[in-house]
Structures are given as structure tokens and as C-alpha cells.
C-alpha positions in Angstrom: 187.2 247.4 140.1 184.6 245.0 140.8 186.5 243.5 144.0 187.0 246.7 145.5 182.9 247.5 145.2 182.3 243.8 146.7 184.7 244.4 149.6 183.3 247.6 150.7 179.9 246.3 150.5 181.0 243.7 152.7 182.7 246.0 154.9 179.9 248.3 155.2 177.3 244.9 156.1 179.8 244.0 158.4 179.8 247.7 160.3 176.1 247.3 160.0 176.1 244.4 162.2 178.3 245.6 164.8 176.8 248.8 165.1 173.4 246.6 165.5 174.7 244.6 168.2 176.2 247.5 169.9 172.6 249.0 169.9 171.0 245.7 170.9 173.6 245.0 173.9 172.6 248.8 175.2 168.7 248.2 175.0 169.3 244.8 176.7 171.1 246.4 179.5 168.5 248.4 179.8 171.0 251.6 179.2 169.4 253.9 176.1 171.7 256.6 174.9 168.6 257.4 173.1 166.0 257.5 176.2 164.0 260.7 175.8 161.8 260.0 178.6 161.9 262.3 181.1 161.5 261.4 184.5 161.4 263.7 188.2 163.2 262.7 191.3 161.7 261.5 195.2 163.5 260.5 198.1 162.4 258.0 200.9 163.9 257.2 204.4 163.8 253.4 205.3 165.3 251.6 208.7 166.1 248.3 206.8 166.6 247.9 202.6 168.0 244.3 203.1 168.9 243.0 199.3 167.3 246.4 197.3 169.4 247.7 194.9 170.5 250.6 192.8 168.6 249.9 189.2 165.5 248.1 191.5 161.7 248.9 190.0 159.5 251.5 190.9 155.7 249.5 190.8 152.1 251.7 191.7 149.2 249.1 191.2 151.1 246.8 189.7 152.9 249.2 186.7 156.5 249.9 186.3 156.6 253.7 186.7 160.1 253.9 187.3 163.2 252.9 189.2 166.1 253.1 192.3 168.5 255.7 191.2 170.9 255.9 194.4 171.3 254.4 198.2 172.8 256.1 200.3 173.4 256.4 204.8 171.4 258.9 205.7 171.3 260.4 209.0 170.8 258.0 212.2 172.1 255.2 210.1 168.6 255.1 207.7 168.8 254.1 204.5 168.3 257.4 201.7 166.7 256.3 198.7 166.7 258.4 195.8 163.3 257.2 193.3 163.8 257.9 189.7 159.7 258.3 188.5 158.3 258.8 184.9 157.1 262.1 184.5 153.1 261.9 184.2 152.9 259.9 187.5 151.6 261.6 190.0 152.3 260.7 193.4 150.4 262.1 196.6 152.2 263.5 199.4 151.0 260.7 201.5 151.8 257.8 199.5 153.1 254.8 201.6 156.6 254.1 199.8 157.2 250.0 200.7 159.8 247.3 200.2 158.8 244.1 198.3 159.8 240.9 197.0 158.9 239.3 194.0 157.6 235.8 194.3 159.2 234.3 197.6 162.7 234.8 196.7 162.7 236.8 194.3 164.3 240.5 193.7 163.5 243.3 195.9 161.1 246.3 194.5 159.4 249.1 195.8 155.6 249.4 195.9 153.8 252.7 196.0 150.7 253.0 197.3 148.8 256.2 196.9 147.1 257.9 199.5 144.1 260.5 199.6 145.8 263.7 199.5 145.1 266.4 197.2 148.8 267.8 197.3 151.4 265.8 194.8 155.0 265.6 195.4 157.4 267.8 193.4 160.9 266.8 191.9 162.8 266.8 195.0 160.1 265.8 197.3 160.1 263.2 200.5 157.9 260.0 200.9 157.6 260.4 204.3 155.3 257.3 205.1 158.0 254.0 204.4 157.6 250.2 205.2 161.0 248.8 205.5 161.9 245.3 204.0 161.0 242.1 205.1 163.8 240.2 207.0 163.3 236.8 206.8 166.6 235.9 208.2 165.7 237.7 211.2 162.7 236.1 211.7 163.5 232.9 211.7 166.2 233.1 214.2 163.6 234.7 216.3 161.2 231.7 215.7 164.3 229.5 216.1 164.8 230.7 219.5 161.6 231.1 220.8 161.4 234.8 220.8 158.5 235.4 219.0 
């Protein structure tokens, strides 16, 4: 009687552990099956995303406020990007949506930058105003070859 209470104790500490590193693996992947936060969606136009990707932050004045959700061809071979953005941040019809890079070569972001409009975009809404990425490639062949 006594070995079959210790082995299912056991059993039940090991299931324990792999259901914590389950859980753990998930919240390191940064996919939550438990994510209650809500969030509303925006869409921006861009001529060049070179090296942004799906999953990339979402950064207003320096704060994570939420994240690249699709990318897509859009019409005349522009780049459709579909924002992901926390509910409780509120973005101004003219906000300036712009490609970054963190450090010198680091990982692509975007960076809002608010404007001074009164109206705030809705779930579903366009960024109208976008600054495409930074091509570095492209600039130094044009520097290379004395077209600058």
C-alpha cells in the first residue's frame, strides 16, 4: 500500500513539472493561452519594410504598446501592415507610423509618434503618415558609386 501512495506522488510531481515547463516554454515564446489583454487593430502603407517582421514591436516614446500582426502586398506593390495596439493607447489620426532599428544592427521596430490632432483612430483605422525603413545596403552602393 505504501508503494502505490509513493509512486503516485511521484507521478503527480512529475506531471507538475511538465505541466510547468509547458507553461514556461509558452510565456517564453511570448504566446499566452492565458493573455486577457485586449488589444485594437491599425493598418499602415509603407514603400520599403526591408528586414520587419511579423511579431516586430510596436514603441510610442520609448514604451512597448504593442506589436506587427500581419504583412502583407498591398496595392501598387506597398507593403500593408496590420498593427496589433493595447487597448488604452490612444493614437491620433495624424501620428507619423516609422520604421526603426535597434542599435545599428539590430532588429527592425516601428516607432509612433503622435501628432496634434484631436481625432483618435478606431479599430480598423489607417496611419496614413509612414516613414519607410532605412536601406543601408542601398546607400552604400549609392556612395560606392558616386551617386549620392
Amino acid at each position: 500500500m505504501k508503494k502505490i501512495n509513493f509512486d503516485a506522488i511521484v507521478g503527480l510531481f512529475v506531471l507538475a513539472g511538465f505541466l510547468a515547463f509547458v507553461y514556461m516554454s509558452l510565456q517564453l515564446g511570448e504566446f499566452s493561452v492565458f493573455s486577457m489583454e485586449k488589444t485594437y487593430s491599425v493598418q499602415a502603407t509603407f514603400n520599403n519594410i526591408s528586414g520587419l517582421k511579423r511579431g516586430a514591436t510596436v514603441e510610442m516614446s520609448g514604451v512597448i504598446v504593442g506589436k506587427v500582426n500581419t504583412i502583407t502586398l498591398g496595392e501598387n506593390d506597398q507593403a500593408q501592415v496590420q498593427l496589433q495596439i493595447n487597448n488604452g493607447v490612444k493614437i491620433t489620426e495624424d501620428a507619423i507610423a516609422s520604421i526603426k532599428t535597434q542599435g545599428i544592427i539590430g532588429d527592425k521596430y516601428i516607432k509612433i509618434s503622435q501628432g496634434g490632432s484631436e481625432e483618435l483612430l478606431a479599430d480598423g483605422g489607417f496611419i496614413t503618415e509612414t516613414e519607410s525603413a532605412l536601406d543601408l545596403e542601398e546607400l552604400v552602393s549609392k556612395y560606392i558609386f558616386g551617386k549620392v
